[in-house]
C-alpha positions as CSV (number, residue, x, y, z in Angstrom):
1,X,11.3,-41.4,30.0
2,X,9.6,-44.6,30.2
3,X,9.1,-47.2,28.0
4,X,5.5,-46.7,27.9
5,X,6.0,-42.9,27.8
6,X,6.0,-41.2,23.9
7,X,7.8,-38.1,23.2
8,X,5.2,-35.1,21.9
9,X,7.1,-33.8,18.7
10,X,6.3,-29.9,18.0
11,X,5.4,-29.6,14.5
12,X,9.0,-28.4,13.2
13,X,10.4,-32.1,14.4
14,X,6.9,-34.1,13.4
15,X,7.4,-32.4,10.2
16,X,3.7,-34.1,9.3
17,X,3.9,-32.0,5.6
18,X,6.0,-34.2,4.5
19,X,3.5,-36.9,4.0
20,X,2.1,-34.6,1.1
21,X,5.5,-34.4,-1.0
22,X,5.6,-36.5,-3.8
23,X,7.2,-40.5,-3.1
24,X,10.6,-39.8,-3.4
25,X,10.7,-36.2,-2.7
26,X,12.3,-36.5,0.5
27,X,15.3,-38.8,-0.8
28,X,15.6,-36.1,-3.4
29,X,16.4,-33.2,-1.0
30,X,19.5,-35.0,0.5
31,X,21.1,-34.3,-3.1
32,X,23.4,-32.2,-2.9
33,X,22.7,-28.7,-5.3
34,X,25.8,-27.7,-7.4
35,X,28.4,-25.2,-5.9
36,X,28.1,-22.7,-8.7
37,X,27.1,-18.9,-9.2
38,X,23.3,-18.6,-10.2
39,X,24.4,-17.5,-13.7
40,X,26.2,-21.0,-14.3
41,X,23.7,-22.7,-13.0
42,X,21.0,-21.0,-15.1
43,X,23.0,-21.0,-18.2
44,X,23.9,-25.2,-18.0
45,X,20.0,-25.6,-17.9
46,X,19.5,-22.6,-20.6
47,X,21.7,-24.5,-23.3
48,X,20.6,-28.0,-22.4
49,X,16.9,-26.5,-24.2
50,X,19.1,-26.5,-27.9
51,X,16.6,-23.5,-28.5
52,X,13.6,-25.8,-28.4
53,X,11.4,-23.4,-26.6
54,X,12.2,-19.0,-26.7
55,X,13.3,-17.6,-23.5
56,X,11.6,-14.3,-23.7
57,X,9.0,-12.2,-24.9
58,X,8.7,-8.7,-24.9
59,X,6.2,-6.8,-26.2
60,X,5.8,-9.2,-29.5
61,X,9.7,-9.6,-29.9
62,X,10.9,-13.5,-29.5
63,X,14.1,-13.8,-28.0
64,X,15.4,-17.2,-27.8
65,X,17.6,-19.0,-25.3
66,X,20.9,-18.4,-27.6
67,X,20.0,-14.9,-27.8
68,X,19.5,-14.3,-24.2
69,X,23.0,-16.1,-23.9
70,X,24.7,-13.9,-26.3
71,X,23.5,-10.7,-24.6
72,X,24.5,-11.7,-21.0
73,X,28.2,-12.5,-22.3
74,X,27.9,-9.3,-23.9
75,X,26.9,-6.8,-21.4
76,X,29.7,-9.0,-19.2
77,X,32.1,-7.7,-21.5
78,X,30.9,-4.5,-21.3
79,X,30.9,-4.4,-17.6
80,X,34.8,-5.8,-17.5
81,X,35.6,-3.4,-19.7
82,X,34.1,-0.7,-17.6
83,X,36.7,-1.9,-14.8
84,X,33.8,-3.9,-13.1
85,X,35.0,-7.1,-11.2
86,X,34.5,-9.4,-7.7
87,X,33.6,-7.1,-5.2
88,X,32.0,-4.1,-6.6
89,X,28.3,-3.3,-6.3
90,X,26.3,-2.0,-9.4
91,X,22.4,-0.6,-9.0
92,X,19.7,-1.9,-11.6
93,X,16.6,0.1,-11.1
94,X,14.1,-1.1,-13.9
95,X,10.7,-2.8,-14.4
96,X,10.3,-6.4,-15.7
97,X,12.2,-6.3,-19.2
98,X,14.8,-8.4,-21.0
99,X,17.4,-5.9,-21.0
100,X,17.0,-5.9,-17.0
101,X,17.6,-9.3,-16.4
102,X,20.8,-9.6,-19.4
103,X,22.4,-6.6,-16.6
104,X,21.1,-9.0,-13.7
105,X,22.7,-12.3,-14.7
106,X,26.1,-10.2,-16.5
107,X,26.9,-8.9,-13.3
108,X,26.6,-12.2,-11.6
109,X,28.5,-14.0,-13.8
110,X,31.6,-11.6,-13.4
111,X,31.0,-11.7,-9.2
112,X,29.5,-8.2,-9.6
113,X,26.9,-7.3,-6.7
114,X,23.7,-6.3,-8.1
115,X,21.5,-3.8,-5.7
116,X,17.8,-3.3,-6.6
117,X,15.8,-0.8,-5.0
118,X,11.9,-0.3,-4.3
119,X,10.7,1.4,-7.6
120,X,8.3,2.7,-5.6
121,X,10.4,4.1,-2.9
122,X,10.7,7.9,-2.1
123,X,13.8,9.6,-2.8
124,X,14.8,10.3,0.3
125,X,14.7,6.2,0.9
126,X,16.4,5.7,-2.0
127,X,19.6,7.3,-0.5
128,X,20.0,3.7,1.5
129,X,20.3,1.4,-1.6
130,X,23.0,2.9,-3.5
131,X,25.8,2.3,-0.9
132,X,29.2,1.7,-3.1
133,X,27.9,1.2,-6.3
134,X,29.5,2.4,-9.3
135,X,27.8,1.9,-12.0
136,X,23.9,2.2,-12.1
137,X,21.8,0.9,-14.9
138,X,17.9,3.0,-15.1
139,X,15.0,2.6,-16.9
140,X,15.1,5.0,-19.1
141,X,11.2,6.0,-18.1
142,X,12.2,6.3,-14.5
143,X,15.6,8.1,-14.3
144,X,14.3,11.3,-13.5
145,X,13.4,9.7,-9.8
146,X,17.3,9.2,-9.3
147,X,18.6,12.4,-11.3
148,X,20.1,13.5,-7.5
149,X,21.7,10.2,-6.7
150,X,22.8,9.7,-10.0
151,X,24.5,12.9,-10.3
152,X,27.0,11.6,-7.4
153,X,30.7,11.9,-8.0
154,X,30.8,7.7,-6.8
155,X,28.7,7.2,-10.0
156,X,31.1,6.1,-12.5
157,X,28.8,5.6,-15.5
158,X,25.3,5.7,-15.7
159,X,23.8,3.4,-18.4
160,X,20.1,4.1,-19.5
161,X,18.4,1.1,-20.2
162,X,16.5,1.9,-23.4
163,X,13.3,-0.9,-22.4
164,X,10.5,1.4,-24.4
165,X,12.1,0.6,-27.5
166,X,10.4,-2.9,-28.0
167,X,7.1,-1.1,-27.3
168,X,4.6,-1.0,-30.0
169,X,3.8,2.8,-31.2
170,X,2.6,5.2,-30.7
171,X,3.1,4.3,-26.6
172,X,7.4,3.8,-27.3
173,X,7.1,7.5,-29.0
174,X,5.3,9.3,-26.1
175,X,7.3,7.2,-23.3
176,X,10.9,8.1,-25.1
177,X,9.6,11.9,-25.8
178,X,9.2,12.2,-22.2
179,X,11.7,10.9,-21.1
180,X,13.9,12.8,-23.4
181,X,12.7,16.0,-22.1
182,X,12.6,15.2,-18.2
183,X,16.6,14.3,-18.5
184,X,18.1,16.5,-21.1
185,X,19.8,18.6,-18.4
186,X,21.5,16.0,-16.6
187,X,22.4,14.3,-19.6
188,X,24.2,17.6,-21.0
189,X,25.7,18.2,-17.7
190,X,27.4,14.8,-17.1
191,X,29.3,12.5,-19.9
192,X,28.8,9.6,-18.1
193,X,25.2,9.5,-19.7
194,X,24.9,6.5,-22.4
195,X,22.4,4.3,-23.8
196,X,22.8,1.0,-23.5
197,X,23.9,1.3,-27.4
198,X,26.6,3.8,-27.1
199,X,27.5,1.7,-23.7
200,X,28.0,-1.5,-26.1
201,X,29.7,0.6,-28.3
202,X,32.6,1.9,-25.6
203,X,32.8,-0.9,-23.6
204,X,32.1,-4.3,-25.2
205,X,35.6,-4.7,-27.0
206,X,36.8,-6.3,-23.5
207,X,38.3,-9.4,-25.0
208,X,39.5,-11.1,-21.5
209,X,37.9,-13.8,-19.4
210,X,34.5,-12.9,-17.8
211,X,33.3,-15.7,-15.5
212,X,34.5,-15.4,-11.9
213,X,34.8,-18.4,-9.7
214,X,32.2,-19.2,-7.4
215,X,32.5,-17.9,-3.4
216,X,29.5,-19.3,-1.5
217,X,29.8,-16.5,1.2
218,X,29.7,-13.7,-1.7
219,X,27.0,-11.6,-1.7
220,X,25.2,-12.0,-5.3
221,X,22.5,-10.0,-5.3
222,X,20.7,-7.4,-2.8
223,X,16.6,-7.5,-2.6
224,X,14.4,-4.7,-1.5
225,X,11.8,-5.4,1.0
226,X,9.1,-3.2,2.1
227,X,9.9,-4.1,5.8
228,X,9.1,-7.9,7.0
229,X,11.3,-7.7,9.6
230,X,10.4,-4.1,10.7
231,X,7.3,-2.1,10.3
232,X,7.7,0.9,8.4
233,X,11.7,0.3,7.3
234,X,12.8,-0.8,3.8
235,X,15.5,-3.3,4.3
236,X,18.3,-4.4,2.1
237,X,18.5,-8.0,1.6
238,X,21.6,-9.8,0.9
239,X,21.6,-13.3,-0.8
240,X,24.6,-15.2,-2.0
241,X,24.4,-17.7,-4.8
242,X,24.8,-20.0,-2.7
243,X,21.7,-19.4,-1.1
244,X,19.8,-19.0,-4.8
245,X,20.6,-22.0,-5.9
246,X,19.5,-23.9,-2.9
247,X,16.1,-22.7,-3.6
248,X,15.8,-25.3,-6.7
249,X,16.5,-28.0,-4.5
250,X,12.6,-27.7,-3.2
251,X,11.7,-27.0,-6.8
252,X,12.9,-30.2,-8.0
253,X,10.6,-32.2,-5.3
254,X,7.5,-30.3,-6.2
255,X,8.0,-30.9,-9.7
256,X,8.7,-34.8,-9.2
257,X,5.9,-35.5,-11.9
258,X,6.5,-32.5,-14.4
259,X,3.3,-31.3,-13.8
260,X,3.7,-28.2,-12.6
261,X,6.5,-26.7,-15.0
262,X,7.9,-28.2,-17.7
263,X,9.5,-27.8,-21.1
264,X,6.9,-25.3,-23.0
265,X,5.1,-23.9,-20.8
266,X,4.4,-20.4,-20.4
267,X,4.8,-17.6,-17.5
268,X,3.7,-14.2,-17.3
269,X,6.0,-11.4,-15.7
270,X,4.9,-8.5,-14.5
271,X,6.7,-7.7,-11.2
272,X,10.2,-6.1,-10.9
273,X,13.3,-7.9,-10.5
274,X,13.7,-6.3,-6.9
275,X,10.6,-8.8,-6.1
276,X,12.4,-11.7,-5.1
277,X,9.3,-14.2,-5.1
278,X,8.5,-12.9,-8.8
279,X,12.1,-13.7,-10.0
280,X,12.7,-17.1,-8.8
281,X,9.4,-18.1,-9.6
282,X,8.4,-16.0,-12.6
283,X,12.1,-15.9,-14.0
284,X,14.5,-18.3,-12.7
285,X,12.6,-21.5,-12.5
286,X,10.9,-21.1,-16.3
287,X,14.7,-20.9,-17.4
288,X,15.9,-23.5,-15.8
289,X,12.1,-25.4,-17.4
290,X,12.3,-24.9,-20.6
291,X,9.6,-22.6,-20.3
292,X,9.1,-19.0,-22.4
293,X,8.5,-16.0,-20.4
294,X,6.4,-13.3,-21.3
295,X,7.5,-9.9,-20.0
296,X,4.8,-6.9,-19.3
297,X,6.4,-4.1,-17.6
298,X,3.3,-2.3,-16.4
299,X,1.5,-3.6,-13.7
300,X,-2.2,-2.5,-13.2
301,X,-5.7,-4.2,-13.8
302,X,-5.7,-3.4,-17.2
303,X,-2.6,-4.9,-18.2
304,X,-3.0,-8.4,-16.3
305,X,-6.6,-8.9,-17.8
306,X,-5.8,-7.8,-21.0
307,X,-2.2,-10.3,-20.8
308,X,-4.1,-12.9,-19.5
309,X,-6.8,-13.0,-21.8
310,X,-4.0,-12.8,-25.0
311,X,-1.5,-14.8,-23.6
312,X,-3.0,-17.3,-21.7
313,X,-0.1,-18.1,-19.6
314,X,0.7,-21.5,-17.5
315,X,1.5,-19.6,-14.9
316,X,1.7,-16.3,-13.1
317,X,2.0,-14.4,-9.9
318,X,0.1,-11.4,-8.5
319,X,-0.9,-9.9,-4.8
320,X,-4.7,-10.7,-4.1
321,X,-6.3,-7.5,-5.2
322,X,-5.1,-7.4,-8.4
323,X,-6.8,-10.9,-8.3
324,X,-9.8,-10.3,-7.3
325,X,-10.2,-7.5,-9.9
326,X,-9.6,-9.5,-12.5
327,X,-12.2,-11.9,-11.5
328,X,-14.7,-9.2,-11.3
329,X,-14.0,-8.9,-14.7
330,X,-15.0,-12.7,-15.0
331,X,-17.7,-11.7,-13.4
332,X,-19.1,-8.9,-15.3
333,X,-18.3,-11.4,-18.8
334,X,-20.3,-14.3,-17.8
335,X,-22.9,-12.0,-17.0
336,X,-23.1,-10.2,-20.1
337,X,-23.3,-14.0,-22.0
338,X,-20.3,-14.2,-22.7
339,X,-17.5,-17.3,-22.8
340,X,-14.6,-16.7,-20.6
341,X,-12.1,-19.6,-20.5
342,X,-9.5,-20.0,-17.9
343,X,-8.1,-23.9,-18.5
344,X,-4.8,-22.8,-19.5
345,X,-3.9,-22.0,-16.1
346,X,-1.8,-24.7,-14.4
347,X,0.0,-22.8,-11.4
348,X,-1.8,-19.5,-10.5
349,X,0.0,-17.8,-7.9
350,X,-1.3,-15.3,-5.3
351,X,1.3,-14.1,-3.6
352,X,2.4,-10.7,-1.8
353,X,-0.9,-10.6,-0.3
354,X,-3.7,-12.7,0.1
355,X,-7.3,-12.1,0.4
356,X,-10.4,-13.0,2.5
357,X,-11.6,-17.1,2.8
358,X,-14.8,-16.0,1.3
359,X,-12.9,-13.9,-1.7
360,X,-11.1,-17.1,-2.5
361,X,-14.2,-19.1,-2.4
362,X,-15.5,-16.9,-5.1
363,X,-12.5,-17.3,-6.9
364,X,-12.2,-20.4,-7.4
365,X,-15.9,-21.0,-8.0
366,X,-15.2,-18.8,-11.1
367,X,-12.2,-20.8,-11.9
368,X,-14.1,-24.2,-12.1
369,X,-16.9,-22.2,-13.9
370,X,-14.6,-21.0,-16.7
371,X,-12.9,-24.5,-17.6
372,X,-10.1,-24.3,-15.2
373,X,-8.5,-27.8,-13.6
374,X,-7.0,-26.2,-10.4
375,X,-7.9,-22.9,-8.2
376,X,-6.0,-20.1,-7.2
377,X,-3.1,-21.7,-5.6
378,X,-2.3,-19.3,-2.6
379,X,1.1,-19.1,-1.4
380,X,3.5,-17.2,1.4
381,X,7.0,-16.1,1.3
382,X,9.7,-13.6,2.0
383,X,12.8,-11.6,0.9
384,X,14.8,-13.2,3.9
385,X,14.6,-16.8,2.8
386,X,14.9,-16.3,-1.1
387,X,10.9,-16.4,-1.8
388,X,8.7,-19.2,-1.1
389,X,7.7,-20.5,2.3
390,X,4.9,-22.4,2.0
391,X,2.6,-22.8,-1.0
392,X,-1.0,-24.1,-1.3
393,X,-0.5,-26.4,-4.5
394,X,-3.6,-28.9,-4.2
395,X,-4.1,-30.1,-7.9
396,X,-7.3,-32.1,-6.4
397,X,-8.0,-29.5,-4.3
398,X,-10.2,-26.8,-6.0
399,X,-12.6,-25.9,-3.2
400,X,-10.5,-25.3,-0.1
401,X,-11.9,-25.6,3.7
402,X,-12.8,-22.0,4.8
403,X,-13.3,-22.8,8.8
404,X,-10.5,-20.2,10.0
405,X,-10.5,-16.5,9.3
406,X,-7.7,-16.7,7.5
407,X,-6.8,-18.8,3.9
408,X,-4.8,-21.3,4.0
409,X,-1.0,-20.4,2.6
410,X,-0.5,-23.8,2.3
411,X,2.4,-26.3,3.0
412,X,6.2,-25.8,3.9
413,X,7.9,-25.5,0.4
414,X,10.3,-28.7,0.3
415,X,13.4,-28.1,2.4
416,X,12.0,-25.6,4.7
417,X,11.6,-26.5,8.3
418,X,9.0,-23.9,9.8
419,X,7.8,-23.6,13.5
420,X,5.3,-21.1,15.4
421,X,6.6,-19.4,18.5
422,X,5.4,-17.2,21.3
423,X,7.0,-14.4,22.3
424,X,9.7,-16.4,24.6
425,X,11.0,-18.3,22.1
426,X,8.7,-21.5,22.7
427,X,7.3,-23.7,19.7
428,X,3.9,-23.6,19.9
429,X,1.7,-27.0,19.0
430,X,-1.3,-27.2,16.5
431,X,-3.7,-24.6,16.1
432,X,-2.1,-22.1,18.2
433,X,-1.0,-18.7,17.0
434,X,2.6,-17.0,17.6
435,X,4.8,-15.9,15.2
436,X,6.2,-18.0,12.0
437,X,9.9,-19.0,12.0
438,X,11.8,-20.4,9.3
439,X,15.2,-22.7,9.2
440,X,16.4,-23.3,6.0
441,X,19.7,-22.8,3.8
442,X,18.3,-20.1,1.2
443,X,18.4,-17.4,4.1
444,X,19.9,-14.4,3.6
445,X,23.4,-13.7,4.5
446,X,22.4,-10.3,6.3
447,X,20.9,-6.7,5.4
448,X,23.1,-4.5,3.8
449,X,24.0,-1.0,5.6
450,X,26.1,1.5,5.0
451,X,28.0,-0.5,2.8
452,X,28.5,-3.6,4.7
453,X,27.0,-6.7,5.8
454,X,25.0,-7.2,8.7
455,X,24.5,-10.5,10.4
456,X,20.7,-11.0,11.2
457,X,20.1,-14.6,12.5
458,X,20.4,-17.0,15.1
459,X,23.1,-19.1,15.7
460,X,20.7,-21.5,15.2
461,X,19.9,-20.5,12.1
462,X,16.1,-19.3,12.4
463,X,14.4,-16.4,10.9
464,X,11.5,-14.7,12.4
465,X,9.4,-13.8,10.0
466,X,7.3,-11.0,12.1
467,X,3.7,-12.5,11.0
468,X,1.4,-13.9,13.4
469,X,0.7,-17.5,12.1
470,X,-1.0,-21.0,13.4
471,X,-0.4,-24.7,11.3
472,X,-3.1,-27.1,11.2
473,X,-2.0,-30.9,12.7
474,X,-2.3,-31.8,8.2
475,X,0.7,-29.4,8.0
476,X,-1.3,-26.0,6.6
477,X,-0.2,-22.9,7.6
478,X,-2.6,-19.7,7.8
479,X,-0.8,-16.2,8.4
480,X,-3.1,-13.6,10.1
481,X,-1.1,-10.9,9.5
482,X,1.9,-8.5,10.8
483,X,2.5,-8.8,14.6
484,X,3.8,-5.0,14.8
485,X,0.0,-3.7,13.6
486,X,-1.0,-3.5,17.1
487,X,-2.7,-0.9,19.2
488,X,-2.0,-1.0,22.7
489,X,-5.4,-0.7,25.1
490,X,-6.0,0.7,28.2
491,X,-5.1,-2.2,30.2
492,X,-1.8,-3.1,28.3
493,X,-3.4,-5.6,26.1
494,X,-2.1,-5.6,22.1
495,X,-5.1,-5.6,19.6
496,X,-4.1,-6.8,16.2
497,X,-5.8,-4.7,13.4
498,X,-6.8,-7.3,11.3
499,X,-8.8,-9.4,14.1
500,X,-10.4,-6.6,14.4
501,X,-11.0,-5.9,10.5
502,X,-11.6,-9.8,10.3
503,X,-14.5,-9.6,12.5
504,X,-16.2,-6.6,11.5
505,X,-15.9,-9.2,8.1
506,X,-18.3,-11.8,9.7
507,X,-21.3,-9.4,9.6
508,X,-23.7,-9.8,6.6
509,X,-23.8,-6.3,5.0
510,X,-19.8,-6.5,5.1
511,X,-18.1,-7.6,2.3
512,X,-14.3,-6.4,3.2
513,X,-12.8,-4.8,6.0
514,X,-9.6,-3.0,6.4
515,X,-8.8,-1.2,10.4
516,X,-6.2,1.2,10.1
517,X,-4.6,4.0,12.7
518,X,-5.1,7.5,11.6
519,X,-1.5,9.3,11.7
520,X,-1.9,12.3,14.2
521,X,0.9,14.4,16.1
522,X,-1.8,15.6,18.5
523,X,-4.2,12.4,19.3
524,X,-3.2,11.5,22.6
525,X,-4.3,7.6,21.7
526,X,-4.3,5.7,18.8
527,X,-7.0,6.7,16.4
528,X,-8.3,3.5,14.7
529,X,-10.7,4.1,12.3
530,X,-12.2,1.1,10.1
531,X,-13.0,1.2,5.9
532,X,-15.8,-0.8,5.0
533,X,-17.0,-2.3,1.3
534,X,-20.2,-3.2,1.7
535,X,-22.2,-6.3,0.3
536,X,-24.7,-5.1,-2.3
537,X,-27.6,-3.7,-1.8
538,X,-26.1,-2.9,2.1
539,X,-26.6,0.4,3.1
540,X,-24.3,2.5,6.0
541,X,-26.8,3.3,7.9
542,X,-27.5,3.3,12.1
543,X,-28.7,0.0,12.4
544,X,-25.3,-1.6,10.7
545,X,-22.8,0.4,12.6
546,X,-24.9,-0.5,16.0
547,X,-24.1,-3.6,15.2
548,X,-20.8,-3.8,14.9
549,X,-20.2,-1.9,17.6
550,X,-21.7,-4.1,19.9
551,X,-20.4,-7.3,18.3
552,X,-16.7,-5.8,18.8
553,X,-17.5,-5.0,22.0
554,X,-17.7,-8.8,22.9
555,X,-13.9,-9.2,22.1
556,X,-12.5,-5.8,22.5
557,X,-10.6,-5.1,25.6
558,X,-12.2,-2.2,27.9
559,X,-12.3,1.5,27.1
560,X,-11.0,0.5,23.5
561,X,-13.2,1.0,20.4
562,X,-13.3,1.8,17.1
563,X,-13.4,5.6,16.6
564,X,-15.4,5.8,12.9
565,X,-16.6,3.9,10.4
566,X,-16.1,4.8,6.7
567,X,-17.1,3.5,3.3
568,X,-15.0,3.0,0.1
569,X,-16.1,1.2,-3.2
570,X,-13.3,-0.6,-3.4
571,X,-9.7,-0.3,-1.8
572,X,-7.1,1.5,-3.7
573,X,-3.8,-0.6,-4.8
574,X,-0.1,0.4,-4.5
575,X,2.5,0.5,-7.3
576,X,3.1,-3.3,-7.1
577,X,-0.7,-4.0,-6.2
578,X,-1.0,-4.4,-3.2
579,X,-3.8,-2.9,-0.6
580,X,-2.3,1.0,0.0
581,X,-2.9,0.8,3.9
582,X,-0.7,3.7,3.5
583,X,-3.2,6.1,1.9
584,X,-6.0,5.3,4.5
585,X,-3.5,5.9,7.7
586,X,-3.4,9.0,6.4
587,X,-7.3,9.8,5.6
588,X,-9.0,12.1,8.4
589,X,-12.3,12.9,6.7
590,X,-15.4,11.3,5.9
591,X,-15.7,8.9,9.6
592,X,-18.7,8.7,11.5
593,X,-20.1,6.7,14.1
594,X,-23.5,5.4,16.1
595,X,-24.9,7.5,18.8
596,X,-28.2,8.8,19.8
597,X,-30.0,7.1,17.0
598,X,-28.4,8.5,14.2
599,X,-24.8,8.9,12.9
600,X,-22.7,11.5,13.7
601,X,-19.7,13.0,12.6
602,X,-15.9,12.2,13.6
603,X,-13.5,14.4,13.7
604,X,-9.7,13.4,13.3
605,X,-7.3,14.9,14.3
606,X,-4.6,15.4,12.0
């Protein structure tokens, strides 16, 4: 190289988001993070707070930072006393509740690895995630979902968390009726049934020491994913504290100011502990705050509006569509006359899944219109890496540059180096899209199979993330979407679902899209059939579908189209609230498509 020659950095070495940190930030993350179990960590911040601010609330019941002490040593003691120690595995299979998170950080604090499933898994999945666990600790609502597993000789005890009774009547009677009756049988069969009362009780005499010493390679805690790293396949994640820790390390440089989270603020928790992204930043960093968290363990529309309109929360995290329903709600208020404020909200989180440029437009247009000082902050993350990988926090940024087809997820979180690849391996410059890799030291220590640990990343330390992504040359990063929803055309050529359902988007009648492949045994090629919601006043008629048609023609690959078109109102949302892509790979009726004139009929095959 010559003198007048200048290296081209790729974007991981240029690292050009760093001129957004706060001054200082950088010098801040060469500090060195305390070698200490999550639980120590957590509890040095938790009594520094002298009970200033309550730790939880549940369902109108204060629990303050001494409490939530108290009950972690105790259900240590309990655990110990059980025969629990370094090394063994316990599953927790519960919703977002205080008695959850007092197993959670117990079992930590005596070295105790803690697996938590997908609630919403099937039960034939659910045979994975128990591996050598012997105790298991089940919401007493959902323990009928596990009566097979549970029933398993390896099953030691089997504590049922009793979480509905903090509910307010009459829903804590009708939840613990049923319940009662849909596991009588099992609980008349087996002894080792016991509330978490009678658990106390038999167990929390154990009078020995509790804390065990901190092992940065032990595996803490075990995440569920629904399958980042593979399509279709639940994966086991395994993080050590280690790794947990770490993650505050980026906290503290986001936070230089305090004005994100600080000592009495508020978050709202609605997502299970086995939602890695929820925990750390729903749970663990208003802890370490001095914040108070307020726990809801149902999660639908209902439930979020009505929390957020009582509680009015600093903070919170959902998936886009619960979002956008909730702003509809806006919506339908400020139509009817009616005040709707929103300027309590400081760090709004959309996370899990995003949403269209043009949804998040809208809402933050209502955000600014009902009083609030910041929009929707959008972020990205994954199990893998211990939750956030970039975040969109802009606090002068309401109204966010919509030229891409795809929202900004914003910066890389402080500490995280991140790159975009092609398929070979090579870093890709600005404005080019590949897949999304990450470096940084709150990766996972491997997935968990049969038992045991498996490796998963480079040498180099980089994990793929799977998701087809480009960065900006100011440092944003837009993800387009999983790089394994493909079809494969005639000539060889992968066509990613969402550019397609992206630009059957930029039409005028359409408001949202969504391109999914019909599930068939006897198709002899890929049936892709798209869902449309329509603008209003947009009718499916000829004309419309016409046009699409020949507008995807222009970038579809030849001899592949779009098989049939279909309506919905809105799309339906999984258990955590997410867009159920599921259900429509799995919808054969009600397609049609432009020909002759009119529209006819498609036929699936199923």
């Amino acid at each position: 190289m010559t003198d007048t020659e200048t290296k081209v950095l790729m974007p991981s070495e240029e690292r050009v988001w760093e001129k957004h940190y706060q001054p200082g930030a950088t010098e801040l993350l060469k500090e060195k993070m305390p070698e200490q179990t999550l639980w120590k960590f957590l509890s040095t911040a938790i009594k520094a707070d002298n009970d200033e601010h309550d730790a939880l609330v549940y369902f109108g019941r204060h629990i303050k930072r001494s409490t939530l002490l108290q009950k972690v040593d105790k259900w240590a003691r309990v655990m110990k006393g059980m025969g629990l120690g370094v090394g063994d595995q316990i599953l927790l299979f519960s919703p977002a509740a205080p008695e959850s998170y007092y197993v959670l950080f117990a079992a930590d604090c005596i070295g105790v690895t803690t697996i938590m499933p997908n609630m919403s898994a099937s039960s034939e999945a659910l045979k994975k995630y128990y591996a050598q666990a012997k105790v298991a600790f089940v919401f007493d609502g959902m323990e009928s979902l596990l009566t097979k597993i549970l029933e398993k000789p390896q099953f030691e005890y089997v504590v049922l968390m009793d979480v509905t009774r903090s509910m307010s009547a009459p829903l804590k009677h009708i939840l613990g009726l049923a319940n009662w009756v849909k596991t009588r049988k099992a609980r008349n069969r087996h002894t080792k049934y016991m509330t978490m009362r009678q658990a106390i009780a038999r167990f929390g005499n154990y009078e020995g020491p509790i804390e065990a010493p901190f092992q940065k390679d032990r595996i803490a805690m075990v995440f569920s994913t629904g399958g980042t790293t593979k399509a279709g396949e639940a994966k086991l994640i395994c993080m050590t504290d280690k790794a947990m820790v770490e993650m505050f390390r980026g906290a503290k440089a986001l936070n230089m100011k305090g004005v994100i989270v600080k000592p009495g603020y508020t978050s709202l928790c609605q997502l299970p502990p086995f939602v890695c992204t929820g925990l750390f930043i729903l749970v663990l960093v208003p802890l370490v705050y001095g914040m108070t968290i307020y726990m809801e363990p149902r999660l639908n529309l209902e439930r979020f509006t009505a929390c957020i309109q009582k509680m009015r929360p600093n903070m919170t995290l959902v998936p886009g569509p619960l979002w956008a329903g909730f702003f509809r709600h806006v919506e339908q208020q400020l139509a009817k006359g009616k005040k709707v404020d929103l300027s309590h909200f400081i760090f709004p989180v959309m996370g899990g899944e995003g949403c269209t440029p043009e949804k998040l437009a809208w809402m933050d247009k209502l955000m600014r219109k009902c009083n609030s000082k910041t929009g929707i902050v959008s972020g990205y993350g994954m199990s893998e890496v211990f939750s956030v990988i970039t975040v969109d926090y802009r606090p002068d940024v309401i109204d966010k540059k919509n030229d891409k087809l795809a929202i900004s997820v914003g910066y890389p979180y402080p500490s995280f180096t991140v790159g975009i690849f092609d398929k070979d391996g090579k870093e890709l410059g600005y404005g080019q899209r590949g897949e999304l890799w990450v470096n940084t030291p709150t990766r996972l220590a491997g997935y968990l199979e049969n038992g045991t640990v498996a490796r998963c990343t480079n040498e180099d330390g980089w994990v793929h993330t799977g998701d087809l992504c480009e960065m900006d040359e100011d440092g944003l990063v837009y993800v387009y979407g999983r790089m394994s929803k493909y079809v494969e055309a005639p000539d060889g050529t992968h066509v990613y679902l969402f550019d397609i359902a992206n630009r059957l988007r930029q039409d005028k009648d359409v408001k949202e899209s969504l391109v999914a492949v019909v599930e068939s045994d006897e198709a002899k090629e890929p049936q892709v059939m798209a869902h449309l919601v329509l603008e209003d006043g947009a009718q499916m008629n000829y004309e419309l579908l016409k046009r699409l048609d020949d507008d995807l023609a222009t970038m579809l690959p030849k001899g592949f189209e779009v098989k049939g078109y279909k309506q919905q109102e809105e799309f339906k949302m999984s258990f955590i609230c997410k867009t159920n892509v599921a259900h429509y790979a799995s919808e054969y009726d009600g397609y049609v498509k432009p020909s002759n004139g009119q529209l006819t009929e498609v036929t699936v095959s199923k």
